[in-house]
C-alpha positions as CSV (number, residue, x, y, z in Angstrom):
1,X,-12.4,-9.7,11.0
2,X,-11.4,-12.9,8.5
3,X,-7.5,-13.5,8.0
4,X,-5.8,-14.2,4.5
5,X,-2.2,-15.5,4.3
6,X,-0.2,-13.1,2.4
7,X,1.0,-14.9,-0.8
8,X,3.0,-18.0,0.7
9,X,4.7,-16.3,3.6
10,X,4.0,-17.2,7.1
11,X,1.9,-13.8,7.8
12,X,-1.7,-13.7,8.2
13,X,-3.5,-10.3,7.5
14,X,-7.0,-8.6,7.8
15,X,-8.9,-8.5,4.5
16,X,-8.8,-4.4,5.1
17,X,-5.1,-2.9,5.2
18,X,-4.7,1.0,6.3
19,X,-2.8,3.1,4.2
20,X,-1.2,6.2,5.4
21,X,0.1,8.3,2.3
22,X,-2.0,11.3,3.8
23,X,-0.5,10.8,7.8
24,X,1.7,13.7,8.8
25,X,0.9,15.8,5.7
26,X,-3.2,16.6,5.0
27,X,-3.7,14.3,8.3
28,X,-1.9,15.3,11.7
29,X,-1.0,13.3,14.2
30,X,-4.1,13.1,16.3
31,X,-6.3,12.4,12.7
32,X,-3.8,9.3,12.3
33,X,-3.9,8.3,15.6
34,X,-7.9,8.4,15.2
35,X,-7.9,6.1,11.9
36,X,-5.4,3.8,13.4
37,X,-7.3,3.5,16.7
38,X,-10.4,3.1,14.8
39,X,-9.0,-0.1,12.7
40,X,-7.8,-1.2,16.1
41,X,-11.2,-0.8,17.0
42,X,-13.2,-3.1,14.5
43,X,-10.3,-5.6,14.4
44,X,-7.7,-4.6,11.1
45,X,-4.0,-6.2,11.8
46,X,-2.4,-4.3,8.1
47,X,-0.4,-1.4,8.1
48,X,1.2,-0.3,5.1
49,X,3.4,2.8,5.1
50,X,6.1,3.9,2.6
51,X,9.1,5.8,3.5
52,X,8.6,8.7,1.1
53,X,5.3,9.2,3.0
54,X,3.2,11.9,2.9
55,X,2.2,12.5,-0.6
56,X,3.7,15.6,-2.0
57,X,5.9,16.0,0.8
58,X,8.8,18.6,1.0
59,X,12.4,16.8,0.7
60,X,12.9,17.3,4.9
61,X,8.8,16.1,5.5
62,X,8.9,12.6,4.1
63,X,9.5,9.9,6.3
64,X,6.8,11.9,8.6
65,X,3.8,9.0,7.9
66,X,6.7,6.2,9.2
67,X,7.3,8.2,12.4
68,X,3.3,8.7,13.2
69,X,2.8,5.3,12.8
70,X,6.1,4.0,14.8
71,X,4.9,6.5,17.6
72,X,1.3,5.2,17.6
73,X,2.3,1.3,17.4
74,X,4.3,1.8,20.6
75,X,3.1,-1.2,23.0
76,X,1.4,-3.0,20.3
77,X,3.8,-3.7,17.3
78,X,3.2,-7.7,17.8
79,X,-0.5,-6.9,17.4
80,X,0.0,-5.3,14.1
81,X,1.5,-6.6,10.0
82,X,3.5,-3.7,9.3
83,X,4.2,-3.0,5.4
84,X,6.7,-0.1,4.3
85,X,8.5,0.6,0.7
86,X,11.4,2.0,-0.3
87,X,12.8,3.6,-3.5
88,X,11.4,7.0,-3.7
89,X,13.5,10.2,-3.5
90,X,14.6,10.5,-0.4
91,X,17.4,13.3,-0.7
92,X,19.4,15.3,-3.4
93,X,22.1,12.6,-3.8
94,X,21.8,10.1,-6.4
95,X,22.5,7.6,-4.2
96,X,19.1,8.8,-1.6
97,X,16.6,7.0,-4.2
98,X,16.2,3.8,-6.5
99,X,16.4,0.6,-6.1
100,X,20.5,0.0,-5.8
101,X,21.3,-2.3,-2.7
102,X,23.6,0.3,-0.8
103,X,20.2,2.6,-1.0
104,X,18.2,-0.1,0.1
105,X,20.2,-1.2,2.9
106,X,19.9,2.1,3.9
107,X,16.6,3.2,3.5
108,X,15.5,0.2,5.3
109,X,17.8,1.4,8.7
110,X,16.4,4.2,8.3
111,X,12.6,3.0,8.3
112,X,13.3,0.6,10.8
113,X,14.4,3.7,13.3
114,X,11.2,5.9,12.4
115,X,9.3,3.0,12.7
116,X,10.8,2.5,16.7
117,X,10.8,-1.1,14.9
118,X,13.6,-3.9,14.7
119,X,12.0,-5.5,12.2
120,X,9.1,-4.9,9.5
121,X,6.6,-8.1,8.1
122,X,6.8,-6.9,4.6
123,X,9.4,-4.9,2.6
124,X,8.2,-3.2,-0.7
125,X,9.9,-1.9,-3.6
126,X,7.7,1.1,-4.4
127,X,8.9,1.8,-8.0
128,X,10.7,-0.2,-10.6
129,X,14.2,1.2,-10.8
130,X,15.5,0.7,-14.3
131,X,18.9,2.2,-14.0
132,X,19.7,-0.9,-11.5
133,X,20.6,-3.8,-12.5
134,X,17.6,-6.4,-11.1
135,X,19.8,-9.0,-10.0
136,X,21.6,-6.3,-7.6
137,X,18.0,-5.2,-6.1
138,X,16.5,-9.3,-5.6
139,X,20.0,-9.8,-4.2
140,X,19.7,-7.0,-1.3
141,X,16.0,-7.9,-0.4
142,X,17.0,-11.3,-0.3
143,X,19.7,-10.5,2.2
144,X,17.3,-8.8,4.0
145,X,14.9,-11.8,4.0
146,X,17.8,-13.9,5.3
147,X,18.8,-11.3,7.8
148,X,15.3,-11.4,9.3
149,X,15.1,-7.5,9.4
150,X,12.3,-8.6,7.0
151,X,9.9,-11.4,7.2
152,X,8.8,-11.2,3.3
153,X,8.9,-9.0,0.7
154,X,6.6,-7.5,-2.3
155,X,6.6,-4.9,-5.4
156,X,4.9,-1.9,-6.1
157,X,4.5,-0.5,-9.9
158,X,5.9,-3.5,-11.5
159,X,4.5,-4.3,-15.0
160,X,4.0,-7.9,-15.8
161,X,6.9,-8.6,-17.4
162,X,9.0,-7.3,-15.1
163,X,7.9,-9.5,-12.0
164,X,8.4,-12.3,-14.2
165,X,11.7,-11.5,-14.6
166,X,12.1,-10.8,-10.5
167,X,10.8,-14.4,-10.6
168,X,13.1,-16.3,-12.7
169,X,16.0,-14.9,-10.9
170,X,14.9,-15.5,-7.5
171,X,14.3,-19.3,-8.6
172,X,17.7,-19.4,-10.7
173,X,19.7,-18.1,-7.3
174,X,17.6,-20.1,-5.1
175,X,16.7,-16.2,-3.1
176,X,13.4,-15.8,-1.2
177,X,11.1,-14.8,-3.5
178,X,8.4,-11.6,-3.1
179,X,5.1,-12.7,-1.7
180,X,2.9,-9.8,-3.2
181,X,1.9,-7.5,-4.8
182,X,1.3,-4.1,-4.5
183,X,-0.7,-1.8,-7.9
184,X,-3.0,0.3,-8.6
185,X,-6.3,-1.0,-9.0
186,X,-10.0,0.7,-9.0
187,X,-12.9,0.9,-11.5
188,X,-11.6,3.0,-13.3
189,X,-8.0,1.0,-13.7
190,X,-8.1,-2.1,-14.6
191,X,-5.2,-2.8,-16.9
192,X,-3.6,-5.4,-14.3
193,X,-6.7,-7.8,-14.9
194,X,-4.6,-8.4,-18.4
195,X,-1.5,-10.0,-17.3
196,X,-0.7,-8.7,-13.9
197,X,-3.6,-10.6,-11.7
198,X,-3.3,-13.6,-13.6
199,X,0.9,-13.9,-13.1
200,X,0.6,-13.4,-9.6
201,X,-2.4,-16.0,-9.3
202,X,0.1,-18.7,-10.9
203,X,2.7,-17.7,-8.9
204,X,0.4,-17.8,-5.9
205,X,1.7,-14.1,-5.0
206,X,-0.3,-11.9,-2.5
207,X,-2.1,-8.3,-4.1
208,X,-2.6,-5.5,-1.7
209,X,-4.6,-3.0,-4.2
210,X,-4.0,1.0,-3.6
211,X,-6.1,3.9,-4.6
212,X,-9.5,1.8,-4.5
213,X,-11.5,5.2,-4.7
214,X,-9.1,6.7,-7.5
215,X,-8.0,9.2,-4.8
216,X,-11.6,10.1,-3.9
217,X,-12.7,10.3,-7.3
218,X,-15.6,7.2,-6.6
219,X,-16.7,8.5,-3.5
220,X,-19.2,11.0,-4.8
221,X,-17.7,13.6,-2.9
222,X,-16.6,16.0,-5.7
223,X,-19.7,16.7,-7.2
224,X,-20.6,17.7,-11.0
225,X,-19.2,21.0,-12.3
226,X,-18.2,22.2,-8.6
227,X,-14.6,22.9,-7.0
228,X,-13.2,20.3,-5.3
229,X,-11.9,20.7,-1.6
230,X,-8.8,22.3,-1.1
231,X,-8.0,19.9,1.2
232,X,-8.4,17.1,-1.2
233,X,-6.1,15.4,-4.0
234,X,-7.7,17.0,-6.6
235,X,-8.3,20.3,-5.1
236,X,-4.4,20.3,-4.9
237,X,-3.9,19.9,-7.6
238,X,-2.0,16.2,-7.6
239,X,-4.9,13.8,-9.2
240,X,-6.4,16.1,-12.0
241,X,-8.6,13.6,-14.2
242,X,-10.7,14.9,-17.0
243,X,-13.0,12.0,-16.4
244,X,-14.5,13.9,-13.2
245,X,-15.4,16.6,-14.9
246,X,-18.2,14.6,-16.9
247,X,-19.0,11.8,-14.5
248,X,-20.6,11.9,-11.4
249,X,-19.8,8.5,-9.4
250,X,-22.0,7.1,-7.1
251,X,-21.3,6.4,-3.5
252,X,-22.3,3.7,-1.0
253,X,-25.8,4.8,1.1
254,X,-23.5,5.3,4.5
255,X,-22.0,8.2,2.6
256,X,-18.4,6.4,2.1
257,X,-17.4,5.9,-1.3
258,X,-17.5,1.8,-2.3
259,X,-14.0,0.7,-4.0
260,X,-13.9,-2.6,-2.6
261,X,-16.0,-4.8,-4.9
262,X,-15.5,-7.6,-7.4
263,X,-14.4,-5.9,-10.6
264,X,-15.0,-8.1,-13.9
265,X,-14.9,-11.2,-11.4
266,X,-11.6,-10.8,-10.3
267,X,-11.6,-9.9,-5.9
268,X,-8.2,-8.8,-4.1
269,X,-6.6,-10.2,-1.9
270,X,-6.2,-7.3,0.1
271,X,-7.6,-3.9,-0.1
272,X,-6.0,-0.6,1.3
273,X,-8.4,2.3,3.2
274,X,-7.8,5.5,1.7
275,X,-5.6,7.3,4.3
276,X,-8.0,10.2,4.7
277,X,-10.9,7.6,5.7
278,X,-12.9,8.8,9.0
279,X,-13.5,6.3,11.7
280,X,-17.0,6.3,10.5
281,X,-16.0,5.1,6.9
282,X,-13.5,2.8,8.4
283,X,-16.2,1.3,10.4
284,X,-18.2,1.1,6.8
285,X,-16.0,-0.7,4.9
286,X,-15.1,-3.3,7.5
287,X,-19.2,-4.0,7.2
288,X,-18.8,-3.8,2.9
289,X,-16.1,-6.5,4.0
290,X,-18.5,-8.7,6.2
291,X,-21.2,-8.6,3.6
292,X,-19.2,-10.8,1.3
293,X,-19.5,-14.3,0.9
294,X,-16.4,-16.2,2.5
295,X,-16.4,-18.2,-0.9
296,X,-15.6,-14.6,-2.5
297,X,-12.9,-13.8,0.4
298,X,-11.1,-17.8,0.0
């Protein structure tokens, strides 16, 4: 599979990046350890994890997607680009979430430990944390940078405005600035392709897009007027969208659900498989992939 550097760091990724919000929660270990093996398999390098991982995790279950993929990476971390994020709620202090650089510092020892890791490629703030001051958050992934626990870093969440701001202080401290991306991007939102996409092409920034299939919504797998899955998002109740009750979305002829196309001319750098993708859909999009032009991919 083609490579993309990420933003202007020195890491090279797949154009297909797994994501694991589901691993250890609705997917146990051995339904990870089959997605993973299956991007081993067709040649994907991404990882991307986040430290509050599962989705809709009890307090004492997140961190549970981190250790599946530390244990599965055993043997072959310098095979793989891992990704991870930190600044969700991690435990009832106020000090076990947001973006402060003493919960930072921690988060990312703890990471690193579930992870069986020394080090991760990129280090992602998952949310913007108002209640902290900016300059104290660039200042602790900077130190990070510098440390070489992390060889880049990225956002997650971040309006426009707000990763211009991240900008101008990196360049008016001379830190290490991020080198993507990371928002939500799918037909059905699109509001980055305003201001967001076009700030992080001038800044040259890397874009890793999440929920490509509007958490299964554009896979054509919850069908008109019927209950969805239990086992689903929306059968639990945590992505309820009135537009699925009046639209039915089409799916790709395989059967897997197509997020991964050009939206209103504008391609991403980096798209991320649902993390409740079979090996057989995993195998599908790597071939969506290969059917684009390389002029598309550049």
């Amino acid at each position: 599979m083609q490579t993309k550097q990420l933003g202007t760091s020195d890491i090279h990724v797949t154009h297909l990046c797994m994501g694991t919000a589901t691993f250890g929660g609705q997917a146990d270990q051995a339904a990870s350890f089959a997605m993973l093996d299956a991007c081993a398999d067709v040649g994907i390098n991404f990882i991307d994890t986040a430290n509050v991982y599962p989705l809709g995790a009890q307090m004492s279950e997140r961190g549970q997607s981190e250790t599946v993929v530390g244990q599965w990476l055993k043997g072959r971390r310098q095979h793989f680009v891992l990704a991870t994020k930190a600044g969700g709620v991690m435990g009832p202090s106020a000090n076990e979430r947001g973006s402060s650089k003493q919960h930072l510092l921690t988060a990312l020892d703890a990471s690193l430990k579930r992870l069986q890791t020394d080090y991760v490629d990129v280090y992602q703030l998952h949310y913007d944390d108002f209640k902290t001051p900016l300059v104290e958050t660039i200042e602790a992934m900077n130190q990070m940078a510098i440390s070489g626990r992390i060889r880049a870093w990225g956002i997650s969440n971040f309006q426009a405005w707000r990763l211009a701001r991240v900008i101008g202080l990196c360049e008016t401290h001379q830190w290490v600035k991020p080198s993507l991306i990371q928002p939500r991007y799918n037909l059905l939102f699109r509001q980055i392709e305003r201001d967001l996409i076009p700030l992080s092409e001038a800044e040259q920034l890397g874009m890793i897009c999440y929920n490509p299939l509007a958490g299964g919504l554009l896979s054509a797998k919850h069908q008109f007027a019927a209950k969805p899955n239990d086992n689903s998002r929306f059968g639990q109740g945590a992505a309820i969208c009135t537009v699925g009750q009046r639209v039915q979305y089409p799916a790709c002829a395989n059967g897997c659900g197509v997020g991964l196309g050009q939206s209103s001319g504008h391609l991403c750098d980096i798209r991320c498989i649902p993390s409740r993708a079979t090996p057989r859909c995993i195998q599908s999009f790597r071939h969506c992939i290969d059917r684009i032009s390389d002029d598309a991919l550049k």
